[in-house]
N, C-alpha and C positions, 0 to 999 in steps of 0.2 A: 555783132549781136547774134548771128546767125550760128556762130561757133557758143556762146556761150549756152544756148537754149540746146542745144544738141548735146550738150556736158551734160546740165542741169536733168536733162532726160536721159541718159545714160545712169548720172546717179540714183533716178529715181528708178529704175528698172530694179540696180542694182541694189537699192534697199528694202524692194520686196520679197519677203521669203519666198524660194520655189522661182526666181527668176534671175538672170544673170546675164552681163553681156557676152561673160566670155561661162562656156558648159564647161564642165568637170569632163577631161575626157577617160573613159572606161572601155576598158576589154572584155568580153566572156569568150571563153577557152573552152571549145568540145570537141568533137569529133569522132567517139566510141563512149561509149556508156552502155552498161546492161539495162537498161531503161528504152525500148526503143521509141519513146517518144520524143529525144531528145531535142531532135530537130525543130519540134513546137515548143518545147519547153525553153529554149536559148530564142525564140522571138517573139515568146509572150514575156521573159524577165528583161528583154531590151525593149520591149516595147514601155512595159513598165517603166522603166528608167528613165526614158526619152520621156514621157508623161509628167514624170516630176515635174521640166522643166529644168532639172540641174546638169544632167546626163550629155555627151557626145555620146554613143556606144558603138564599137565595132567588134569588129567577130571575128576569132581567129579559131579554123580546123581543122584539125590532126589528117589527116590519112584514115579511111578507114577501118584498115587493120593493123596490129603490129609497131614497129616504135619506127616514127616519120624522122626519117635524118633529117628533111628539111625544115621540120618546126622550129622554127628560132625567131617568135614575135619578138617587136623590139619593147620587151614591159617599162621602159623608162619612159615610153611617151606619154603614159598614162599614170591618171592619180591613184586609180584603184582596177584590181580584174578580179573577175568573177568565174570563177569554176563551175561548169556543167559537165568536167569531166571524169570518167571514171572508164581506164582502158591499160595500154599496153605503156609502160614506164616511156618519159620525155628523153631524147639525148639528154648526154651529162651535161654537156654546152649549155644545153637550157635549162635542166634542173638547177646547175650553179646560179645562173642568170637570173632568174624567177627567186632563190631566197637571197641572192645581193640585193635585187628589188624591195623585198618584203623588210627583209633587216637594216635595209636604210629607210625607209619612213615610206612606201609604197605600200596601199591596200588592200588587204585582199578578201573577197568572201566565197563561205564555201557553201555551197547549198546542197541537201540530200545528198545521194551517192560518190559527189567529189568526195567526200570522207571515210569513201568506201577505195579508192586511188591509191598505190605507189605507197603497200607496206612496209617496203623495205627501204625507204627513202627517209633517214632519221630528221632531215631538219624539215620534211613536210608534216611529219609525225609532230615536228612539234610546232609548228602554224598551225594545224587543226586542234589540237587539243587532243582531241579525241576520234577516233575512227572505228572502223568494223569492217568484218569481214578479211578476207585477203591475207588466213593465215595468222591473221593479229592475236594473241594471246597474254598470259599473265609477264611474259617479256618484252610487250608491247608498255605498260602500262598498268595502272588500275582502272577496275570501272570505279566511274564517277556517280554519284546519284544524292539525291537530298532525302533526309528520313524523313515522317511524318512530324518531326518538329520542324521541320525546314532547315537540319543543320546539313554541311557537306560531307558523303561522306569517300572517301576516297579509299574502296575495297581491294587489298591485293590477294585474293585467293584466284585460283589459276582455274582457269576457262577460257574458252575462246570470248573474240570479241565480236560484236556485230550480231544483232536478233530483232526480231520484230513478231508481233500476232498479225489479225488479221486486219483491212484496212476497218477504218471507222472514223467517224465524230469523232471529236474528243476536244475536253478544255486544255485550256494552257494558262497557266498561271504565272503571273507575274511576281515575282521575287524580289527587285530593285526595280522600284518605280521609281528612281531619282537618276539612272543613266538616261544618259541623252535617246537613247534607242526606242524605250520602255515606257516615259516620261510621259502622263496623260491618258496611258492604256488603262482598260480597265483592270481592277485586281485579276479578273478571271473574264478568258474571252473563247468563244466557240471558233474552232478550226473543221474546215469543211474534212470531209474522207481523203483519210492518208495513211501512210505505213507510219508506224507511232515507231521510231527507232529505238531499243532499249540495249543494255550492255555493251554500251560502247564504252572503249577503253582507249589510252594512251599517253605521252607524258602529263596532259595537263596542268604545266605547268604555265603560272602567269592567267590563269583562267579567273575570267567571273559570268559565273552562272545567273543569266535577267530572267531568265522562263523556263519554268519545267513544265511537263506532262506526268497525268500516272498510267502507266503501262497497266493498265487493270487486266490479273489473270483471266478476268472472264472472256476477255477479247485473245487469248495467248499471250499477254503482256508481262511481265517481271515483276510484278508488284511492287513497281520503283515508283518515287517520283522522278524521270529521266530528264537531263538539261534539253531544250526545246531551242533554248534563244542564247545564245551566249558569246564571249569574245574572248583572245587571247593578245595578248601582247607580245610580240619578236622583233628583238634588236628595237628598233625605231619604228617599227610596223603594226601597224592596227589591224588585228583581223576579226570579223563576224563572221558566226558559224549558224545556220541553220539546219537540221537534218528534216524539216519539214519541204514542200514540194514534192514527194514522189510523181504525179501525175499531173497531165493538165486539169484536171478537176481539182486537185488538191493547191493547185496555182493560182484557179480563179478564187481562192478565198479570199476575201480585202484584206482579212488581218495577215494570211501570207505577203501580200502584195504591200501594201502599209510597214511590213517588217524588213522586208528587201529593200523599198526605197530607202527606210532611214538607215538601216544598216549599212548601205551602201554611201549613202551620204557618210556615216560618220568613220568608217574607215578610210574614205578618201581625205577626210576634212577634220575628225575629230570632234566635231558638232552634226547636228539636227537641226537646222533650221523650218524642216516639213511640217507639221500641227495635222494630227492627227483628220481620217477624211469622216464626212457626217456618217456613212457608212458603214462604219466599224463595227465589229461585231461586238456581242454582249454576252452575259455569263450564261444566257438561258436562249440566244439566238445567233444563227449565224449568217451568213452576210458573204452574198456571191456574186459577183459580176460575171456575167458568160462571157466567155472570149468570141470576138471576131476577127475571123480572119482579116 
């Protein structure tokens, strides 16, 4: 009897969204970043994670300068990893390792400046989609961006890639409210101050664009609608792309944090089972949790 009630309660854990007996186990990857806040930023995105309630996370970091011969996480242990990096190129050992990973059904998401990483590294080039900075140009890729009809348009006139104005508010717009990511959000939601990233470019291929921003010139922006939220598919691998988060103020926004949980859920898993928090932000408010230490 005793064995059957401990099942029975096992099941029922299990069939609540956001609880599990066994956690998705997860990586994030840093160690150098032009960001020096990185170090806060990789344990408020694992902290997040761990909050789900879906998450194991652990931390795996480079060397502080230069390319670390000894980096060699083992990424098969995990369902999905998460990039906070943006530094000196991986051994090849792991660069191979990390897209055998990703192109057999292994997760991966990339937030802010990880998409700024390893231009010259063709198959990361094409798990982000899109990148900036780092030399990137009209050989990289096109810029991506949506017109004011909301169609895609996929630009190849030649310029570098990677630009941004200055930080600010800004909306973000939902494009496919029927992915599992998106699914619930409102059409239009406020994002606390953050670097709006515009002109970014690269394969793009296998991409679908859930959320844009408009880069409005008045802030130095492009006068784009730029992809905000978006996913790519490689080999058998799911990856979510954010270029939002530059800062920890730009972390504590719910709608940042609400897009990492599900995004990270559904590159591990392929679904969402998170429901959006009461907290979310709205087209005309926005909505911040301070971080504690």
């Amino acid at each position: 009897m005793r064995t059957l009630i401990l099942f029975t309660a096992l099941v029922a854990i299990s069939a609540v969204p956001g609880l599990s007996a066994e956690k998705l186990p997860a990586l994030i990857v840093d160690g150098q970043n032009n960001h020096g806040v990185w170090p806060k930023t990789t344990q408020m995105m694992k902290k997040y994670l761990e909050e789900s309630g879906l998450f194991a996370v652990d931390v795996a970091t480079t060397a502080p300068k230069g390319i670390d011969p000894d980096f060699h996480p083992d990424f098969a242990k995990y369902k999905v990893v998460v990039s906070n990096y943006n530094g000196a190129p991986w051994p090849e050992a792991t660069q191979n390792a990390f897209a055998d990973y990703v192109r057999n059904g292994g997760g991966f998401v990339v937030v802010h400046a990880a998409d700024n990483s390893f231009p010259e590294w063709p198959e990361y080039n094409q798990m982000i989609g899109l990148g900036g900075w780092g030399g990137r140009n009209e050989k990289s890729g096109p810029y991506v961006y949506l017109s004011k009809e909301g169609e895609v348009i996929r630009n190849e006139e030649p310029g570098s890639g990677g630009h941004h104005g200055s930080q600010h508010d800004f909306s973000v717009v939902v494009r496919d409210s029927n992915h599992p990511i998106t699914k619930g959000m409102p059409r239009e939601w406020m994002h606390v101050k953050d670097e709006l990233y515009d002109k970014l470019r690269g394969p793009a291929g296998r991409m679908k664009v859930l959320a844009t921003a408009y880069a409005d010139p008045a802030t130095g922006g492009s006068g784009r609608h730029e992809p905000m939220i978006f996913t790519i598919d490689f080999g058998k691998g799911r990856v979510f792309h954010t270029p939002m988060g530059h800062a920890d103020y730009s972390q504590e926004c719910v709608g940042f944090i609400a897009t990492l949980q599900r995004g990270t859920e559904w590159a591990a898993t392929g679904s969402v089972t998170q429901p959006l928090p009461q907290d979310f932000p709205t087209a005309t408010a926005l909505s911040k949790r301070a971080w504690g230490e």
